[in-house]
BAKE-339034 format. One record per atom (N, C-alpha, C, O, CB): residue in three letters; residue number from 0; atom name; x, y negated, z negated. Coordinates in pm, 1 decimal. Each point is the difference from the previous one (the first is absolute). Glycine has a CB too. Layout:
// residues N
r;k;a;c1;c2;c3
ala;NUM;CA;X;Y;Z
...
// end
This chain:
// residues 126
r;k;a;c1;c2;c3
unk;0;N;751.5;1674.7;-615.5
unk;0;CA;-77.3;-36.3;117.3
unk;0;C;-128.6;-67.9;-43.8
unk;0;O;-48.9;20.8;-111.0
unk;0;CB;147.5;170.8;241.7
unk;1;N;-150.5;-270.6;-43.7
unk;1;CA;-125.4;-77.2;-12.1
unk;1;C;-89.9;-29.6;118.5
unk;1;O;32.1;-24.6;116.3
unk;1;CB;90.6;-66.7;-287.0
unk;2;N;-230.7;98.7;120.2
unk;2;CA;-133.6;41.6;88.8
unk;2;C;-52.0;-169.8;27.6
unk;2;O;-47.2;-41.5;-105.9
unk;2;CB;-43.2;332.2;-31.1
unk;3;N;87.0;-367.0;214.5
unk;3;CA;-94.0;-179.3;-32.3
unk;3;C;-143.9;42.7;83.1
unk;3;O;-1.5;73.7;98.6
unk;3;CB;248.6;-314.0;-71.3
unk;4;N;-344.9;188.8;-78.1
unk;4;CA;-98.6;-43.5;64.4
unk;4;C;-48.9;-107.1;-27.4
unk;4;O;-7.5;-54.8;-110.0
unk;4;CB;-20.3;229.2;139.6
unk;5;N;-18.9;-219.6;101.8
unk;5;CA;12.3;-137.8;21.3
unk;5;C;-193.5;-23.2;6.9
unk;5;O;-64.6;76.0;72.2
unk;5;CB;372.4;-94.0;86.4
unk;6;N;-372.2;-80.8;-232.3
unk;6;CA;-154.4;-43.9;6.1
unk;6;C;-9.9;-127.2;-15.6
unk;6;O;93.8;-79.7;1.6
unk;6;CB;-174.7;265.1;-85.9
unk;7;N;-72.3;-217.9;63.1
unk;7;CA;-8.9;-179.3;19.4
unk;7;C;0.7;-76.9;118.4
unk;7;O;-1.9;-120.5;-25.2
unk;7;CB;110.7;130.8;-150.9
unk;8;N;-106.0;26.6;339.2
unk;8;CA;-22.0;-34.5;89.8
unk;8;C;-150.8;-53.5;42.5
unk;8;O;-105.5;-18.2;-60.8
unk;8;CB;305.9;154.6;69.7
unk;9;N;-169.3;-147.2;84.6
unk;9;CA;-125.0;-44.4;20.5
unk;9;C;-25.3;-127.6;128.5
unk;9;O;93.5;-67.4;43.4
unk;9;CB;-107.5;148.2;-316.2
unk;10;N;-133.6;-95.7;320.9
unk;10;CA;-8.5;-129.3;55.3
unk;10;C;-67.1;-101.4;-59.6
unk;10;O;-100.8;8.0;-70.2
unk;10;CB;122.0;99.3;239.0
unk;11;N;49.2;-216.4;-132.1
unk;11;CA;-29.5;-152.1;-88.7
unk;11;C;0.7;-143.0;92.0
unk;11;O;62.2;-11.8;105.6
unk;11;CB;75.5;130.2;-323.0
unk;12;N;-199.0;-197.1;170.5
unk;12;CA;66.9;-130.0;101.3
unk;12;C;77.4;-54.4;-16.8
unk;12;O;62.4;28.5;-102.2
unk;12;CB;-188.5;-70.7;148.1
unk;13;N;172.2;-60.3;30.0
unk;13;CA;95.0;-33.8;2.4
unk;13;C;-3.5;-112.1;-124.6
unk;13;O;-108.5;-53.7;-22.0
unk;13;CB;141.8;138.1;278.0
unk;14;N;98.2;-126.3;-349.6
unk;14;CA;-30.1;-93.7;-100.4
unk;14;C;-13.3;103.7;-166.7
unk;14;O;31.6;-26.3;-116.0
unk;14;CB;-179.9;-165.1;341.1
unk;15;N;78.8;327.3;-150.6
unk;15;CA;-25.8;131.6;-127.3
unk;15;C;136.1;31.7;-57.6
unk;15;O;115.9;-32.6;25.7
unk;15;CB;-319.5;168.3;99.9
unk;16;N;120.3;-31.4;-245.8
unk;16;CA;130.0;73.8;-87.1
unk;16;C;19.4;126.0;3.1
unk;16;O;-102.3;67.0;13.7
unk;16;CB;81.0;-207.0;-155.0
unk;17;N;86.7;177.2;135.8
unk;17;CA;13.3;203.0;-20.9
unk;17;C;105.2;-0.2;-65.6
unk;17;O;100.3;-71.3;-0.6
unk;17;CB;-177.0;194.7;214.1
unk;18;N;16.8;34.0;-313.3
unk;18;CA;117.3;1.5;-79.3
unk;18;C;-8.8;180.4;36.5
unk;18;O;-79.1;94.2;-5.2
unk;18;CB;75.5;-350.4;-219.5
unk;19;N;183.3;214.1;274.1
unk;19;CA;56.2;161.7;41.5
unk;19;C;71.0;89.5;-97.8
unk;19;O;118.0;-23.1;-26.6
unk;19;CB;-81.6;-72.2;238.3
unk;20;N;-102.2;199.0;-268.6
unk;20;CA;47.0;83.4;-69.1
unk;20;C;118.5;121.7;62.3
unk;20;O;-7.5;35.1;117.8
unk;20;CB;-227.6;-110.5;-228.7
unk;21;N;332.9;127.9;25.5
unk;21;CA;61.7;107.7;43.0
unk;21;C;35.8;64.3;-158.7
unk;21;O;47.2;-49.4;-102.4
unk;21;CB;48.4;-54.6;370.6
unk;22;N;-152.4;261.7;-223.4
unk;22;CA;-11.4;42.7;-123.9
unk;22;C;88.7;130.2;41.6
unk;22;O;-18.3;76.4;94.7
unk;22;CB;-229.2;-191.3;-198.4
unk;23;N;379.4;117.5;-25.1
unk;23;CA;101.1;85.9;11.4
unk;23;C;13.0;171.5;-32.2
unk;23;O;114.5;3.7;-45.0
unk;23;CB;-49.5;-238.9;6.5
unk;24;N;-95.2;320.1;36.6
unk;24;CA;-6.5;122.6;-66.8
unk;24;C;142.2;54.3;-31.3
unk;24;O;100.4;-41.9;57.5
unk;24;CB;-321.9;84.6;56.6
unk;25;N;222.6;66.0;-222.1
unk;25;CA;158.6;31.6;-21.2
unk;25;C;44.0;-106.7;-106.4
unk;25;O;-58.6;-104.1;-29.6
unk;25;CB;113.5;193.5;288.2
unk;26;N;66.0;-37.4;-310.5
unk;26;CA;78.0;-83.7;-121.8
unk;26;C;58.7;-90.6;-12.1
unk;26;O;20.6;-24.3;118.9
unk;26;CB;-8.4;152.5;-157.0
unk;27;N;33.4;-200.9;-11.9
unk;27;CA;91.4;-105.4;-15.9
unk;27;C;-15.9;-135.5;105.7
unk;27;O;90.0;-67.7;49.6
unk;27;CB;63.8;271.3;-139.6
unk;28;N;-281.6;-214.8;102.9
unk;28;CA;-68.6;-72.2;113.0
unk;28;C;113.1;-160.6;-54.6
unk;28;O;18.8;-99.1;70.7
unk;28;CB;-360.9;252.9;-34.2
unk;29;N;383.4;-136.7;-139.9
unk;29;CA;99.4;-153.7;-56.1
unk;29;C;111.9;-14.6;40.2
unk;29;O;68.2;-96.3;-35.2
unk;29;CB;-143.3;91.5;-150.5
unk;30;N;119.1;99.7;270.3
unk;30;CA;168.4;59.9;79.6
unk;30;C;-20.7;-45.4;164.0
unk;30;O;86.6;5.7;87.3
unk;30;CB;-37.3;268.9;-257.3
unk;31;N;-165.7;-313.2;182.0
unk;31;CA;-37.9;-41.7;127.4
unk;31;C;5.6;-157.8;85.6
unk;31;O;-87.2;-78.2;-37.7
unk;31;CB;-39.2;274.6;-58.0
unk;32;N;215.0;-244.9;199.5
unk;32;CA;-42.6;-123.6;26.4
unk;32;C;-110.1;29.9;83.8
unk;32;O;-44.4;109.6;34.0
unk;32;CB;254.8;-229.8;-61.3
unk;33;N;-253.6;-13.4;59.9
unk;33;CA;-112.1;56.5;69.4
unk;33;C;-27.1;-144.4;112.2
unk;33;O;35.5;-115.6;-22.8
unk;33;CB;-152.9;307.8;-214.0
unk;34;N;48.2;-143.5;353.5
unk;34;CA;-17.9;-123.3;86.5
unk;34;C;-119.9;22.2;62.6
unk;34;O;-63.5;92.1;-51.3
unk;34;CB;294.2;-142.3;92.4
unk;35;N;-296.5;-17.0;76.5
unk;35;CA;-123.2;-56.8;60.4
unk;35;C;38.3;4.2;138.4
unk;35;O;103.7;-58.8;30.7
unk;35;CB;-185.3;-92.8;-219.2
unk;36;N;20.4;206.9;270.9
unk;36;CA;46.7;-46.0;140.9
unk;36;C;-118.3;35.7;70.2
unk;36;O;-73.0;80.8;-57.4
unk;36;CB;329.7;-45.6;51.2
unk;37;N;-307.8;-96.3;167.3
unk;37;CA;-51.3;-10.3;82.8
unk;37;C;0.7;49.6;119.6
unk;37;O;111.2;23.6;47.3
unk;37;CB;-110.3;-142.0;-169.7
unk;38;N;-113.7;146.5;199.9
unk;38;CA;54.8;24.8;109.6
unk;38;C;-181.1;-8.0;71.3
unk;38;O;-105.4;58.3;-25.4
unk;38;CB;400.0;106.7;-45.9
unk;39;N;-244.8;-284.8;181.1
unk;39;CA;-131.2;2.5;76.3
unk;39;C;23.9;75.5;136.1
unk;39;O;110.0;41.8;36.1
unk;39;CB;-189.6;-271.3;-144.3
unk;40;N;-37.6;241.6;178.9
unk;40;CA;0.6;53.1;115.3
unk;40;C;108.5;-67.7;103.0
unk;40;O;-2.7;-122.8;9.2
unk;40;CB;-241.6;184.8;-68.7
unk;41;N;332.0;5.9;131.2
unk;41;CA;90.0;-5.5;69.7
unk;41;C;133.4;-95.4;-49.0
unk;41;O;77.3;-71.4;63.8
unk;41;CB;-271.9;135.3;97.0
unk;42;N;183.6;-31.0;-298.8
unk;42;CA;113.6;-89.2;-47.7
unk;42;C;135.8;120.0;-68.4
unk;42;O;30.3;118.4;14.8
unk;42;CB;-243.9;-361.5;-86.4
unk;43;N;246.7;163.2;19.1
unk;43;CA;100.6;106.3;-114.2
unk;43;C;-28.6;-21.3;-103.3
unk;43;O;-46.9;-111.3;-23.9
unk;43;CB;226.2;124.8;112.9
unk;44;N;-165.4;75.1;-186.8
unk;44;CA;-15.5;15.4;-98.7
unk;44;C;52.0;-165.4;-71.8
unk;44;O;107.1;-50.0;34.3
unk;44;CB;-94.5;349.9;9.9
unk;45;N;-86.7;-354.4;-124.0
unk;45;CA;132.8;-148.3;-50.5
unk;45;C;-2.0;25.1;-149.4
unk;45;O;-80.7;82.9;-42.0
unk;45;CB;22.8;-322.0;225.9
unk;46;N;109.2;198.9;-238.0
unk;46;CA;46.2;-3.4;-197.4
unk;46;C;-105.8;-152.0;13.7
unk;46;O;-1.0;-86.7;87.4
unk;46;CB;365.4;200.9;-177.4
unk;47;N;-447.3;-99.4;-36.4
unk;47;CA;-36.1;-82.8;-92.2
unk;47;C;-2.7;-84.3;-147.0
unk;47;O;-19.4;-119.1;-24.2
unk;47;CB;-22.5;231.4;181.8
unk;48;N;63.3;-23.5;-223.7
unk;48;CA;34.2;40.1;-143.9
unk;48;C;92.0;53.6;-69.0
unk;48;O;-40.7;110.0;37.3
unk;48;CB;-110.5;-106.3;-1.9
unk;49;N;233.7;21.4;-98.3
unk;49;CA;100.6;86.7;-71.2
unk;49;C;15.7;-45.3;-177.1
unk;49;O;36.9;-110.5;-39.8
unk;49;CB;104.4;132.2;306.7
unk;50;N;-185.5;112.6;-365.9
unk;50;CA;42.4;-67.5;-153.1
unk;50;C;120.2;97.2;-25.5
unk;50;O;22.6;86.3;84.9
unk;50;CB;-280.5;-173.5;-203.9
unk;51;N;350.6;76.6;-13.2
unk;51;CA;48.4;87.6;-22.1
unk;51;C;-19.5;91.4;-96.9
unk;51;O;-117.3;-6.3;-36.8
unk;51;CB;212.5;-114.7;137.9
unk;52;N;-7.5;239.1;-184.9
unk;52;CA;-121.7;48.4;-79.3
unk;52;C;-16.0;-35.7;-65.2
unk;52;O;-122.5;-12.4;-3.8
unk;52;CB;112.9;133.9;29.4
unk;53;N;68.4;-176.6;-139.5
unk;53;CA;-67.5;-109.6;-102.3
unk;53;C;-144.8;-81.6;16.7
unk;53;O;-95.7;-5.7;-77.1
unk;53;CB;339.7;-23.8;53.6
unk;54;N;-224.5;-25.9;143.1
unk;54;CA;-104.2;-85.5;19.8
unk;54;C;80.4;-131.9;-13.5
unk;54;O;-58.2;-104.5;28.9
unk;54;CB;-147.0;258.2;-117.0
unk;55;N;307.8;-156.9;55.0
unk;55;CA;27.3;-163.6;-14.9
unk;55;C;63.9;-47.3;140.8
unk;55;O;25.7;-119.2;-16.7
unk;55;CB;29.9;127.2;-262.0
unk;56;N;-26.7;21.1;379.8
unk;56;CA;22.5;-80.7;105.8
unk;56;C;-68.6;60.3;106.9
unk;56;O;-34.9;117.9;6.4
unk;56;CB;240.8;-200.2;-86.6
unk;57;N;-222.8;-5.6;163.1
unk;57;CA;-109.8;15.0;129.5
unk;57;C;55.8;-94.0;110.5
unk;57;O;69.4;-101.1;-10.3
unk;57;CB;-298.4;141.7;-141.5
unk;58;N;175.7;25.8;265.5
unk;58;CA;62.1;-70.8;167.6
unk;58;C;-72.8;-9.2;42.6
unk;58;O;-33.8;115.8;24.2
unk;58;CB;189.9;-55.3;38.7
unk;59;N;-265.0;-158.3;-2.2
unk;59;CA;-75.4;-26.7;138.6
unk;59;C;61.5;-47.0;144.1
unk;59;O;98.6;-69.4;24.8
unk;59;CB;-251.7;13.8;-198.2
unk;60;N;80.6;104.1;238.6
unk;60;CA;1.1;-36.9;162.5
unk;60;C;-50.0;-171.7;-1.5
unk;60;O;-101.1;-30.9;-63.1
unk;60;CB;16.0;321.8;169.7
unk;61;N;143.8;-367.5;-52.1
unk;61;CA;-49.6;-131.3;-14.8
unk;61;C;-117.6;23.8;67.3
unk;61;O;-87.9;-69.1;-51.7
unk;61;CB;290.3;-71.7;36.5
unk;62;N;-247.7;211.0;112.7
unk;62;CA;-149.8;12.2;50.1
unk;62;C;-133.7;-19.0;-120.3
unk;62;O;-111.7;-49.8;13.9
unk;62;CB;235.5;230.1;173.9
unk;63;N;-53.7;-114.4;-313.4
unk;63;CA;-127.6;42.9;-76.5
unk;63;C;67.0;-130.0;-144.9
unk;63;O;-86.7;-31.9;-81.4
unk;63;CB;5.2;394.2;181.3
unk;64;N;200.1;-414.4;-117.3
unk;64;CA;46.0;-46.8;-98.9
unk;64;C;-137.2;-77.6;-82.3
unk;64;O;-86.0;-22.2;85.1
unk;64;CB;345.8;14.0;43.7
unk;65;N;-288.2;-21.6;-216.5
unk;65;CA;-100.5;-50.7;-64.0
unk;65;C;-151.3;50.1;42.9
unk;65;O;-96.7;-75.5;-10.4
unk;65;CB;266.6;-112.1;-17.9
unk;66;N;-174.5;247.3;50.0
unk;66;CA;-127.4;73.6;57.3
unk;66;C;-6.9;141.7;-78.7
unk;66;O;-104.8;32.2;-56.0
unk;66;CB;124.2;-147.9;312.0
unk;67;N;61.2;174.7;-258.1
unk;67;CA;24.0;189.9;-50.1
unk;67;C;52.2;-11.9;-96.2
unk;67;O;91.3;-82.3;-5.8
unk;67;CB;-48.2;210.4;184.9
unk;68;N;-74.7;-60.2;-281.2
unk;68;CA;104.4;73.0;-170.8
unk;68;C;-17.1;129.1;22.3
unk;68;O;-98.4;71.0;20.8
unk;68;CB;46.0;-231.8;-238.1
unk;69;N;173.4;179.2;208.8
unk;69;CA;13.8;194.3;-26.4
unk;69;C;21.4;-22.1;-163.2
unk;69;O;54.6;-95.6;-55.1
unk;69;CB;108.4;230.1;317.5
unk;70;N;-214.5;-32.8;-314.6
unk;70;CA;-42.9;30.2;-123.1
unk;70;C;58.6;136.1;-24.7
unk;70;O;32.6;75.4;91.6
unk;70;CB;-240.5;-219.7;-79.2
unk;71;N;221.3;175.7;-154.3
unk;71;CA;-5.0;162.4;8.4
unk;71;C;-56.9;24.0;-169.7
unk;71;O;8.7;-90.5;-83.0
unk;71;CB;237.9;153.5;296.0
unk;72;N;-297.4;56.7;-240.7
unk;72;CA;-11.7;7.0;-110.6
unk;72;C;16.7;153.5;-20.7
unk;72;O;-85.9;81.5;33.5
unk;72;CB;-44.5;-301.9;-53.3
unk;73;N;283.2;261.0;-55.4
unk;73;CA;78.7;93.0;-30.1
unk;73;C;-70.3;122.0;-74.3
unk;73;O;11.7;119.4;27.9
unk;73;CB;160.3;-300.9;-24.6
unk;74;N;-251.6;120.7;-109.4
unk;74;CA;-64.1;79.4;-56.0
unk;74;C;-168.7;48.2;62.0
unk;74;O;-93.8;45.0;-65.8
unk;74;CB;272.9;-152.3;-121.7
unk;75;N;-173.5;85.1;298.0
unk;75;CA;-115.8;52.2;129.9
unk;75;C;71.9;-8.0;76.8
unk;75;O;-26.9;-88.9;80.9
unk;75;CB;-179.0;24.7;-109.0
unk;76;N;319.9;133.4;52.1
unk;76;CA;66.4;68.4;146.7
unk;76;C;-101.3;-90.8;99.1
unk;76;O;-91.5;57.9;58.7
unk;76;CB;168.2;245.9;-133.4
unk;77;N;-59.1;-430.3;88.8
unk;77;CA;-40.5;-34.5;81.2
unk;77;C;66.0;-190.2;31.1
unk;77;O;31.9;-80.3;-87.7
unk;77;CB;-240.4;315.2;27.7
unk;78;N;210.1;-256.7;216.2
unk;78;CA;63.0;-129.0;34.9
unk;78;C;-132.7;-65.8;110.2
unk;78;O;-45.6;59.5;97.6
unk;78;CB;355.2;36.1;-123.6
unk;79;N;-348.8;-223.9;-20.7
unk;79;CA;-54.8;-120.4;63.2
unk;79;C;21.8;-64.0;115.5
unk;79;O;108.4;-56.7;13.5
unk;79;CB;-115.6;42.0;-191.4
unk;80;N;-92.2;10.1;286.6
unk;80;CA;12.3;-175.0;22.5
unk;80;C;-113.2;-22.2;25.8
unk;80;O;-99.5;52.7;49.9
unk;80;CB;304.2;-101.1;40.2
unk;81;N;-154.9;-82.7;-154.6
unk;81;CA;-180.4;-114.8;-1.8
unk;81;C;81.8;-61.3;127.8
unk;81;O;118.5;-25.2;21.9
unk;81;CB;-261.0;-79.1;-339.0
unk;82;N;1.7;91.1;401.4
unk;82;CA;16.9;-89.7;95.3
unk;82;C;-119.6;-89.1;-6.4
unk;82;O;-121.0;11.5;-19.9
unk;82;CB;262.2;140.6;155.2
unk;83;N;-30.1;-271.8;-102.6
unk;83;CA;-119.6;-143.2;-13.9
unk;83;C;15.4;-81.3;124.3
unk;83;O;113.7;-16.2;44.3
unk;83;CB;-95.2;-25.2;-313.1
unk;84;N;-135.6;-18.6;337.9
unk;84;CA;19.0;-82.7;127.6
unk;84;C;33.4;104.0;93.8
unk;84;O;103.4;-18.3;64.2
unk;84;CB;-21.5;-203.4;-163.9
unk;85;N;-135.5;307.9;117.5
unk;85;CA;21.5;78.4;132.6
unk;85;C;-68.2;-50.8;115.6
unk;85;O;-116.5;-35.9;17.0
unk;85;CB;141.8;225.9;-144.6
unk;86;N;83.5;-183.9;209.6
unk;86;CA;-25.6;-16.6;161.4
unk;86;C;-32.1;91.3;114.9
unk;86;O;16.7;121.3;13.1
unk;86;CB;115.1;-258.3;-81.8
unk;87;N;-164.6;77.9;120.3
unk;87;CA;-44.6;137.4;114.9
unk;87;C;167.2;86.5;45.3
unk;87;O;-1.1;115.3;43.2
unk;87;CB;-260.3;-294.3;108.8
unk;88;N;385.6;104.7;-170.2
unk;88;CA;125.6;36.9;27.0
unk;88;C;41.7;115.7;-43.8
unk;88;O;87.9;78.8;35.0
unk;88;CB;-53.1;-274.6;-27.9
unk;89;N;-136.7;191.2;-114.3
unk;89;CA;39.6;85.1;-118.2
unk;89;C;-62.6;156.0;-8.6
unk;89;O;-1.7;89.0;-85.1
unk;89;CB;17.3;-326.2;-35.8
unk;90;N;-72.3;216.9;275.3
unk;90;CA;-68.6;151.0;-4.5
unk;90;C;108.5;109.6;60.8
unk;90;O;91.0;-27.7;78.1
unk;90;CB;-353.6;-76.7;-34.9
unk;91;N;233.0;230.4;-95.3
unk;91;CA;88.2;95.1;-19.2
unk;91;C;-10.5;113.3;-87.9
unk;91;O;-100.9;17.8;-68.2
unk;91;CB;203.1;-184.8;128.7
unk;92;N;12.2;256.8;-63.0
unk;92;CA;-70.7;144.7;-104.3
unk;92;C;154.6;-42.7;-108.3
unk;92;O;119.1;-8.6;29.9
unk;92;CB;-280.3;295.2;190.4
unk;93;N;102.1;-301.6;-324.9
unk;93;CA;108.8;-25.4;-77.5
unk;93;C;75.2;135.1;-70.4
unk;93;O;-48.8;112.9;5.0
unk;93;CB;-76.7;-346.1;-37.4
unk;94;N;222.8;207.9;-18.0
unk;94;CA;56.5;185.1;-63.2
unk;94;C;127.0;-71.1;-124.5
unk;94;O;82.0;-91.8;-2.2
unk;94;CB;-85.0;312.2;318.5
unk;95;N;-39.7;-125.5;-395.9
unk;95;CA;102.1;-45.8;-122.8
unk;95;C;114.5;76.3;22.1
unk;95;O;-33.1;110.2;43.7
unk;95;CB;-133.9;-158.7;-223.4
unk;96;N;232.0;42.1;173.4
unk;96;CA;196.3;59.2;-43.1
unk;96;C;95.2;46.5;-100.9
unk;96;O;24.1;-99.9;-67.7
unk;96;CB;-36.1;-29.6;178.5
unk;97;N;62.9;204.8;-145.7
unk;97;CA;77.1;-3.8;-148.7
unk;97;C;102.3;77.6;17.1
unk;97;O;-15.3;91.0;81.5
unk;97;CB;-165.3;-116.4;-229.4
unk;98;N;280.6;16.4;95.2
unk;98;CA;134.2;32.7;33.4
unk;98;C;49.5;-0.5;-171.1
unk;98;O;16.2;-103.1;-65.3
unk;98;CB;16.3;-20.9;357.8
unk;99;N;-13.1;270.4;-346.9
unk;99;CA;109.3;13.1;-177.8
unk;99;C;85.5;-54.8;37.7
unk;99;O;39.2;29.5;112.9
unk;99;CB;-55.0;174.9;-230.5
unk;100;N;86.4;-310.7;41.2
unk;100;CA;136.5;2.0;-28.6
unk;100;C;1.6;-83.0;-147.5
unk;100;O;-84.6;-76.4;-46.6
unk;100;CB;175.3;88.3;323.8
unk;101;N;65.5;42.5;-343.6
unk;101;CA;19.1;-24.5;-128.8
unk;101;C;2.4;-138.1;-54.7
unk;101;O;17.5;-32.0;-117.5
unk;101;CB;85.5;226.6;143.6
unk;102;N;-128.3;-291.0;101.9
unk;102;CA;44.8;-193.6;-64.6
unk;102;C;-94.3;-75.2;83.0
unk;102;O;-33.8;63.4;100.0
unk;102;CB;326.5;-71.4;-138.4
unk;103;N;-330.5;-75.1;30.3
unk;103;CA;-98.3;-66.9;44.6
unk;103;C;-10.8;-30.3;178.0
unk;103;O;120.6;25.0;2.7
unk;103;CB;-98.3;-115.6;-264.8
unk;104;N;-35.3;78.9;319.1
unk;104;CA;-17.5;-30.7;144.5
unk;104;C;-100.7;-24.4;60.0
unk;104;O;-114.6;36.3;-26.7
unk;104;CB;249.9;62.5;31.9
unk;105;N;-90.8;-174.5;96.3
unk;105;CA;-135.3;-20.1;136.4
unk;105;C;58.1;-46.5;104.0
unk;105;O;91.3;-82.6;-3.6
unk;105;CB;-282.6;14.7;-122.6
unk;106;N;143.0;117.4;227.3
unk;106;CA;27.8;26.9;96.7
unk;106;C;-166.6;-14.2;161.2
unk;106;O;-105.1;63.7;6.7
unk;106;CB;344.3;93.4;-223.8
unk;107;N;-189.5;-253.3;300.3
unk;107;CA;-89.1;-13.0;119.4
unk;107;C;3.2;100.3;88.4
unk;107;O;-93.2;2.3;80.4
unk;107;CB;114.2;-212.3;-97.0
unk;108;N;75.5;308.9;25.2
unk;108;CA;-49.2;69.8;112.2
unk;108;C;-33.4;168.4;-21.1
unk;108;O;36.3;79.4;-86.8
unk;108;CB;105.9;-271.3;217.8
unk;109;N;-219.1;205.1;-23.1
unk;109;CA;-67.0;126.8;-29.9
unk;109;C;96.7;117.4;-17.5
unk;109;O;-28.7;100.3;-65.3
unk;109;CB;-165.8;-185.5;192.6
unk;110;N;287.6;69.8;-77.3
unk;110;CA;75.5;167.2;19.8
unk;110;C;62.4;29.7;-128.0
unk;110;O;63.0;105.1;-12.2
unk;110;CB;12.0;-119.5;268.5
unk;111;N;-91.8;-110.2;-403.3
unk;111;CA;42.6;54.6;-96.5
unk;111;C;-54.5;1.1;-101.8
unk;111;O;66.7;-4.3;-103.4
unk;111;CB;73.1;-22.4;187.7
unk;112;N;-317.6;34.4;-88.8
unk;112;CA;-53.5;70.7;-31.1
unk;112;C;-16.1;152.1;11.7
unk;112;O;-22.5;51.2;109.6
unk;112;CB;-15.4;-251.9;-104.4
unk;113;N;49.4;274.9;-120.0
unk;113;CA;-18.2;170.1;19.1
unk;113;C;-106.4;43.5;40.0
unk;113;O;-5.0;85.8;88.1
unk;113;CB;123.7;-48.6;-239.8
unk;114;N;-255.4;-103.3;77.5
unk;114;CA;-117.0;66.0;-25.8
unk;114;C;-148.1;-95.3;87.3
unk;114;O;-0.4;-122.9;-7.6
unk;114;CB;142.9;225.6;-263.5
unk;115;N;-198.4;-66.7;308.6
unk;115;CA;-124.8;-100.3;86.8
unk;115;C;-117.2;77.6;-41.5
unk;115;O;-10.6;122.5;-6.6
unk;115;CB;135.3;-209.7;244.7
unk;116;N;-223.8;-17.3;-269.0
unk;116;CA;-119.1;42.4;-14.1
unk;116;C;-90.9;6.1;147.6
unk;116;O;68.7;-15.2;101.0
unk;116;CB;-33.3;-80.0;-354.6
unk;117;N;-155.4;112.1;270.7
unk;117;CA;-18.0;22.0;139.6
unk;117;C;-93.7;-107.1;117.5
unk;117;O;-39.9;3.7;116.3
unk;117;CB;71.8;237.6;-241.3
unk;118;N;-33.9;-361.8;-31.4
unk;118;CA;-40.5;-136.7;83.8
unk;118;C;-137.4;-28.8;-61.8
unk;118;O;-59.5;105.6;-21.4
unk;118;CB;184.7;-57.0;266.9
unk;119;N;-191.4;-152.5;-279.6
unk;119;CA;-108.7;-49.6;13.2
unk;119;C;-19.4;-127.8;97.0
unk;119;O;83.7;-89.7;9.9
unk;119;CB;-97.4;198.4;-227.4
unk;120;N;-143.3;-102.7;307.7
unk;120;CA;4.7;-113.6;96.6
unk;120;C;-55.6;-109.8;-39.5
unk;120;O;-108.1;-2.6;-58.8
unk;120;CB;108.4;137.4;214.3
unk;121;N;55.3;-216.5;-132.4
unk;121;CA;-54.8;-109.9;-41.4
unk;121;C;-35.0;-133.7;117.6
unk;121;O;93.1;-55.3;58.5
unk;121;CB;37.2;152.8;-283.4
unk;122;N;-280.5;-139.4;248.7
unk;122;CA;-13.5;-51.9;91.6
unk;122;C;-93.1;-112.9;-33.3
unk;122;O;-96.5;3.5;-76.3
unk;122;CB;162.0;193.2;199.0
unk;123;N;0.3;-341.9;-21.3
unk;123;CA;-57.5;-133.7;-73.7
unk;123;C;-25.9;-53.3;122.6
unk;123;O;87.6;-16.3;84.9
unk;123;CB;38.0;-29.6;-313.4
unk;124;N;-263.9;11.8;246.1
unk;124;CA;-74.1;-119.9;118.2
unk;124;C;42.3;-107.1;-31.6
unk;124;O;58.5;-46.6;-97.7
unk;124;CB;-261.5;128.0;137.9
unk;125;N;158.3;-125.0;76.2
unk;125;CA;43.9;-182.3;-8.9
unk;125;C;-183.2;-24.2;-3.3
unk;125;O;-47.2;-113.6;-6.4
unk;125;CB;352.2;36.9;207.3
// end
């Protein structure tokens, strides 16, 4: 089992950067895929991000494509995203994801993620 907490939020303007941390507790944090998702007021939850555990493949939402890197760094139980060019669109409480399994994967939707951290907000003026 694994614990995420999610930091690095914040408010910024629009055009700004933030870089969203999620920091893993528990073992084998390298058995983990892991993803990014959103959710603004009166919306649904949406997928943003997804790496696998390696780190060598990654999925964006064309919303954020060239704008966001999910990152992770294995040996700090912990996974990234830099966000660059944020828009006011882009406001919302973000929450990291991670789901063990034995081979690489990623995956956009929420229900197959196991584990949720409990959100950081992140909010951008125009």
């Amino acid at each position: 089992q694994v614990q995420l907490v999610e930091s690095g939020g914040g408010l910024v303007q629009a055009g700004g950067s933030l870089r969203l941390s999620c920091a893993a507790s528990g073992r084998a944090f390298s058995a983990y895929n892991m993803g990014w998702f959103r959710q603004a007021p009166g919306k649904e939850r949406e997928f943003v991000a997804a790496m696998g555990r390696s780190g060598g493949s990654t999925y964006y939402a064309d919303s954020v494509k060239g704008r966001f890197t999910i990152s992770r760094d294995n040996a700090k139980n912990t996974v990234y995203l830099q966000m660059n060019t944020l828009k006011p669109e882009d406001t919302a409480v973000y929450y990291c994801a991670a789901r063990r399994r034995y081979s690489e994967a990623l995956s956009t939707r929420a229900s197959w993620y196991e584990y949720w951290g409990q959100g950081t907000q992140v909010t951008v003026s125009s």
